[in-house]
N, C-alpha and C positions, 0 to 999 in steps of 0.2 A: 504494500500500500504506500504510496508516493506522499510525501510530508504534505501537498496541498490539498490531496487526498481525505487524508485524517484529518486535518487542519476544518473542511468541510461537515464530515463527519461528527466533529466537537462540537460545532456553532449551529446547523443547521435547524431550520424550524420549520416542519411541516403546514403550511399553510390552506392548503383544499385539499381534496381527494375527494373528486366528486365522478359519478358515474353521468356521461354524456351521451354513449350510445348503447343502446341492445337491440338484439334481435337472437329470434328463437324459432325453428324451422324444424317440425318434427314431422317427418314423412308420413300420413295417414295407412300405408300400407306397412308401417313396421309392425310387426308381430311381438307381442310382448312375449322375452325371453328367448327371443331367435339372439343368438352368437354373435356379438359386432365388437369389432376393437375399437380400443379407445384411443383418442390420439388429442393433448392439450399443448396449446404452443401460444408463443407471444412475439409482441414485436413492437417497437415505439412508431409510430403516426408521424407525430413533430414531436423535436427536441428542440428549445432554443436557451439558451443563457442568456440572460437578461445584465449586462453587468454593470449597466446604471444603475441599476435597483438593487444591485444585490442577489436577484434571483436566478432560479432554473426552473422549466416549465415545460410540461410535455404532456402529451397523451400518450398513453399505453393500452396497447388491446391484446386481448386475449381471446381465445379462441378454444371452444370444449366441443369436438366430435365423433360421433361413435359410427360406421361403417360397415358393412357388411365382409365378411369375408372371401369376395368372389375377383376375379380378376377386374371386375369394372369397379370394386371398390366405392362403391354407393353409398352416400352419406345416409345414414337413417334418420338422424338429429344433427344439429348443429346449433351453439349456445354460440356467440360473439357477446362482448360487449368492451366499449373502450373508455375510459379514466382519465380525466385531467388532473396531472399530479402538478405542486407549486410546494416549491421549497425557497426560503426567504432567509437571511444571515449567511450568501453564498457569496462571500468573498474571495474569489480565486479565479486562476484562468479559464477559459473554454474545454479544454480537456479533461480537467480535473472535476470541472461542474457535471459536466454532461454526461462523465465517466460515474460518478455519483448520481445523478437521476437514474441511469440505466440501470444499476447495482441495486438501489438503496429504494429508486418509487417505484420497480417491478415488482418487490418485496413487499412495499407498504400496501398496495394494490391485491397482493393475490389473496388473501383472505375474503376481500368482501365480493371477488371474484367467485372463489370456492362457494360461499354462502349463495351469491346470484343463481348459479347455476342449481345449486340445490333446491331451490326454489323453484324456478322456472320448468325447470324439469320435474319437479315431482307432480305442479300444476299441469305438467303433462302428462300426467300416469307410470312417469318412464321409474323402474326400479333398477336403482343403479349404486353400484359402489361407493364411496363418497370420494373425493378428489384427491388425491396424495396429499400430504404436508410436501415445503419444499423449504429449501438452503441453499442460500448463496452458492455455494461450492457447485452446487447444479446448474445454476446459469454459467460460468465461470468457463466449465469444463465442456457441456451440450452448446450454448448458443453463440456459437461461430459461425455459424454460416445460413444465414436468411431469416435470423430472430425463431425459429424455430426450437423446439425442447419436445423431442421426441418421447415423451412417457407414453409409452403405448403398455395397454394390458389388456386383456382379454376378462370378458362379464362372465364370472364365475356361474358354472352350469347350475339348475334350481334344482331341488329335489322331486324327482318325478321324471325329469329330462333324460334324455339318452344318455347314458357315459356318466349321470351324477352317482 
């Protein structure tokens, strides 16, 4: 972690976290308890540094789908929604700011994400696992390459079901 890094880290003050888009797309042909993998990923919208103000400011979306297991890979559901995070006492360069929004408000975000989805989804009938916990070290190591975080798992077979 880079001194301007931390220095950010020490001072900053979460200022909004506010939810600005959803949308929720549950296919009417999905079969409750048909097999689909699950796949949740993110990615920042805008990022900007504000550095007259002090601040950093960005949207972050996330992204919760479950699929069918066939080669055309058919979405069954799809949960979106995206976050405008504002962090204020951001005294530092553009690197270090923006290196901290991406670290620190994908973080502050994915909770009321986790809870979104729980939500929306249950309003849809859908019975579903609940959303992993995550840690830093996870984004860190997974999203390099297109804001993606591959957690993919498979809906645990029900009792009654083939193979349960």
């Amino acid at each position: 972690m880079s001194e301007a890094y931390a220095s950010i880290a020490a001072k900053a003050r979460l200022e909004a976290l506010k939810l600005v888009y959803s949308e929720f797309d549950l296919k009417p042909e999905h079969a409750q308890g048909e097999p689909l993998s699950l796949e949740i990923g993110t990615h920042w919208v805008e990022q900007e540094h504000r550095a007259d103000e002090g601040a950093v400011v960005g949207v972050c979306e996330w992204l919760f789908r479950g699929t069918r297991d066939n080669e055309a890979r058919e979405a069954m559901f799809v949960v979106k929604a995206r976050y405008l995070v504002h962090y204020s006492r951001v005294d530092a360069d553009e690197g270090a700011a923006i290196a901290f929004l991406t670290d620190v408000g994908r973080m502050a975000v994915y909770p009321y994400f986790r809870a979104h989805v729980a939500m929306v989804t249950g309003a849809g009938g859908l019975v579903l696992p609940p959303l992993p916990t995550i840690n830093i070290g996870t984004f860190q190591k997974r999203n390099q390459l297109g804001g993606r975080v591959g957690a993919r798992q498979e809906q645990p077979a029900k009792e009654g079901d083939a193979g349960a």
